[in-house]
VMD Tcl script that draws the C-alpha trace (Angstrom):
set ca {
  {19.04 32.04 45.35}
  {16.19 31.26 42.96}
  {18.52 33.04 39.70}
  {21.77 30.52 41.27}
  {19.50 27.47 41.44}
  {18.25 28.27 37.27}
  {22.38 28.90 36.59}
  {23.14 25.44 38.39}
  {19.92 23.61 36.89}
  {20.96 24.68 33.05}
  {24.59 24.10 33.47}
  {24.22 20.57 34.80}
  {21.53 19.81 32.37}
  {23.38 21.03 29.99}
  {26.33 18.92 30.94}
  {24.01 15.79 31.23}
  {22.36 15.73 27.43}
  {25.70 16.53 25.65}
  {27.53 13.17 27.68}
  {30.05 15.36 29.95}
  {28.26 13.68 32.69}
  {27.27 10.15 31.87}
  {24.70 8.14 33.29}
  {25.48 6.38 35.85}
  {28.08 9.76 37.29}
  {27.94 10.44 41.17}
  {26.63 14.09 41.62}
  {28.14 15.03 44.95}
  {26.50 18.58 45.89}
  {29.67 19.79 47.49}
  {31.84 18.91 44.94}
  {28.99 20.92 41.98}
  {29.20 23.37 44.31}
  {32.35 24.59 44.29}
  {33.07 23.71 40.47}
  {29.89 26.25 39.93}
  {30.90 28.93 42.50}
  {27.90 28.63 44.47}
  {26.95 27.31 47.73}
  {25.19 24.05 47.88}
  {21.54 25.46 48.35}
  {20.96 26.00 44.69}
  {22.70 23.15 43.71}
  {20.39 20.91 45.68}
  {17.49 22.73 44.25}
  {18.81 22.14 40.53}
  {19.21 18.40 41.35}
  {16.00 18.29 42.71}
  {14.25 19.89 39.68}
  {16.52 17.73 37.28}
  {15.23 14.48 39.15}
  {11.82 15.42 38.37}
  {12.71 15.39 34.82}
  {14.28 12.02 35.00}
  {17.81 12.98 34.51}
  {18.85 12.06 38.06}
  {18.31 10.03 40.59}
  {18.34 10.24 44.07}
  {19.20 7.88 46.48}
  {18.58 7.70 50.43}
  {22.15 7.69 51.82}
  {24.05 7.52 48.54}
  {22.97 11.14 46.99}
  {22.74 11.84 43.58}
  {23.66 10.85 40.02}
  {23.07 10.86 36.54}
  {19.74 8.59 36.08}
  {20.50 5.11 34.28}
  {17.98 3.70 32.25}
  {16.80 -0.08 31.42}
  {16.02 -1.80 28.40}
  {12.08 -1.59 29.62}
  {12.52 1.97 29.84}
  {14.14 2.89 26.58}
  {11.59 0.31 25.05}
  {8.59 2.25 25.76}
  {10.64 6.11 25.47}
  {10.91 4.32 21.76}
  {7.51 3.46 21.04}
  {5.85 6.59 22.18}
  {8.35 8.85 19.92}
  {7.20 6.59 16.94}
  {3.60 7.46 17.81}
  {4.22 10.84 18.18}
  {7.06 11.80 15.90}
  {4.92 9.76 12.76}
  {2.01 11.83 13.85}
  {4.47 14.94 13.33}
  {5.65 13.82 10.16}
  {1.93 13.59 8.98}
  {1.53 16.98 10.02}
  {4.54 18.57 8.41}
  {3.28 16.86 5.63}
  {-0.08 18.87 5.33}
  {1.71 22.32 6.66}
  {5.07 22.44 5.38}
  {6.05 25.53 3.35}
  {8.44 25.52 0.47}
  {10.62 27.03 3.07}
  {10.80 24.39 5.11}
  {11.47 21.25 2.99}
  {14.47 22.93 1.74}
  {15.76 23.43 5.31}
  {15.57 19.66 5.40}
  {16.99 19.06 2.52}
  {19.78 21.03 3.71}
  {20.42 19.18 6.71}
  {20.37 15.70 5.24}
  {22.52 17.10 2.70}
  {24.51 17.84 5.73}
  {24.69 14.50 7.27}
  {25.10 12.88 4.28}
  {28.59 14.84 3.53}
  {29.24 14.05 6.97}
  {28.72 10.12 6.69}
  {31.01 10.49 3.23}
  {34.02 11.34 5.17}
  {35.90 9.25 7.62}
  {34.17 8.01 10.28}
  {36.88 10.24 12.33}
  {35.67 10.85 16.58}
  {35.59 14.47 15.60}
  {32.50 14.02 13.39}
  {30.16 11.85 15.49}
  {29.23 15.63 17.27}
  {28.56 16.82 14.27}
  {25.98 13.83 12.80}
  {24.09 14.16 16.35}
  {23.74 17.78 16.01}
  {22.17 17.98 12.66}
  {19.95 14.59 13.20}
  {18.79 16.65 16.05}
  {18.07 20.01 13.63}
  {16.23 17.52 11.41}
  {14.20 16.17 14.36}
  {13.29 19.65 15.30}
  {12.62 20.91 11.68}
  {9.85 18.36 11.74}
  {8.24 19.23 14.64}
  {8.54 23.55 13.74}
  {7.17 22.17 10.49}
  {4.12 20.05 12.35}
  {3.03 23.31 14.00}
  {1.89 21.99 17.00}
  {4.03 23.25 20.20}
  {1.54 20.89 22.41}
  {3.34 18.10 20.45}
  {6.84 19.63 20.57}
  {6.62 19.42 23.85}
  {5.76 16.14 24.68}
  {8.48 14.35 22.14}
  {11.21 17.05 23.89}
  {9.74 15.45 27.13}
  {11.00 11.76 26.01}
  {14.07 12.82 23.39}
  {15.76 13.79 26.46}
  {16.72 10.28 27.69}
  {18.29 9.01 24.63}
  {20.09 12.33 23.88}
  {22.60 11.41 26.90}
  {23.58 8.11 25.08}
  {26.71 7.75 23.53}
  {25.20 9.50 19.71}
  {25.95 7.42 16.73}
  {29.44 5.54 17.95}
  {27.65 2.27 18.50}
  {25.79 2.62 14.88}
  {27.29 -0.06 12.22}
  {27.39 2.07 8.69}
  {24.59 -0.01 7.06}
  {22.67 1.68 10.13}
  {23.93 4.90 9.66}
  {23.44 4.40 5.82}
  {19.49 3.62 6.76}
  {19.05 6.28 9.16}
  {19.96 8.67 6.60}
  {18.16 7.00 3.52}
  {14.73 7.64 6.27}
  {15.53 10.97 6.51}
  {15.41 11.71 2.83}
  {12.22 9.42 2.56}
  {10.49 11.80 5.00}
  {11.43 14.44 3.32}
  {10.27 13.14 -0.16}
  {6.93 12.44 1.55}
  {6.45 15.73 3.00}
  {7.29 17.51 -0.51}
  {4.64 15.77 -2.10}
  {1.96 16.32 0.76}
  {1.92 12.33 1.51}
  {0.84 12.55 4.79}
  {0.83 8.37 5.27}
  {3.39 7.91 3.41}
  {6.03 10.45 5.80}
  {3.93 9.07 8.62}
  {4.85 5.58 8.13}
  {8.55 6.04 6.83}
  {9.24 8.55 10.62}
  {7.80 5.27 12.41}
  {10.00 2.73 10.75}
  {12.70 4.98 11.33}
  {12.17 5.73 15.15}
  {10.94 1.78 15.63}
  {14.56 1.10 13.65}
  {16.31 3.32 16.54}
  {14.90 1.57 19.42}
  {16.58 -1.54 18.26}
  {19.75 -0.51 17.55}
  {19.53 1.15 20.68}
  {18.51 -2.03 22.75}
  {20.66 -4.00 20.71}
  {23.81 -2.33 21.95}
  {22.71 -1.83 24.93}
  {21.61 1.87 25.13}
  {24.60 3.34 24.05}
  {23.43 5.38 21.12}
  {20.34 7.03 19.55}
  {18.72 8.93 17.23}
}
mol new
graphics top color blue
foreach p $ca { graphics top sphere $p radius 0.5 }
foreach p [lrange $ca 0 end-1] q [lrange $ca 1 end] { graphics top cylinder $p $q radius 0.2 }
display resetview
């Protein structure tokens, strides 16, 4: 039962951070049951583990569903990613290999090309998947997995948002202009200098994010 309950725990997770489930989506145990196969045991045991992660919640009499999350909340999720991911930044600054910068060069190359075209549906996806390589680029580069960990612990909640739909293009256009800032920083070892631009840029997130009411982030 324990391998069913992992199956069920990184399907729905899964399901939850990519927006297939949204917050706010009733998680009815018989219902995840039989869409996974499995009897509701494990499935009650995944929900359980995901609630202690703070993707669900759990109700008396009402059951489960995809955690929602206020304005307080996503306030202070914001503020501790800008201490920690600036303090990442100032890392990757002092560590980062040749290697490394030119892996994130290659990604904000990436989202730039993707910005250039139309802002089609089809490439939204695509911009939150390599802003999310860049993210992670900076941590590997940081060398710290102590650190990794904790900003994976709060990058969670935003990830289920709605990814860069709710972003006007002069945001978009910022976002990205941060990016290569960081990345100019890091090349030349300026630790404050990355540090500060990766706190502007995460403080710059939490407001767009509040500002349109959760539905986005970066």
């Amino acid at each position: 039962m324990a391998k069913l309950a992992d199956i069920a725990y990184s399907q729905l997770r899964d399901q939850i951070l990519s927006g297939r489930l949204v917050h706010g989506e009733r998680l009815a145990e018989e219902e995840l049951a039989e869409t996974l196969g499995i009897s509701r045991t494990p499935v009650r045991e995944a929900l359980r583990r995901l609630a202690s992660e703070g993707l669900v919640e759990v109700t008396p009499n009402r059951g489960a569903s995809v955690a929602r999350w206020h304005t307080s909340d996503l306030r202070e999720i914001f503020d501790l990613r800008a201490i920690l991911e600036s303090h990442a930044a100032e890392r990757a600054a002092a560590l980062a290999d040749e290697i490394a910068v030119k892996q994130l060069d290659d990604v904000c190359r990436e989202m730039e090309d993707i910005f250039g075209r139309a802002r089609a549906e089809q490439s939204l996806p695509m911009l939150a998947e390599a802003n999310r390589r860049f993210h992670t680029a900076i941590m590997e580069a940081a060398e710290s997995p102590r650190l990794a960990s904790m900003v994976e612990s709060l990058t969670h909640v935003p990830v289920v948002m709605q990814t860069f739909s709710k972003y006007s293009p002069n945001a978009l256009k910022r976002s990205l202009h941060h990016h290569r800032e960081i990345v100019d920083a890091i090349r030349v070892r300026d630790a404050v200098w990355a540090g500060s631009v990766m706190r502007a840029h995460i403080l710059a997130a939490r407001n767009e994010v509040i500002g349109c009411d959760g539905h986005t982030f970066i």
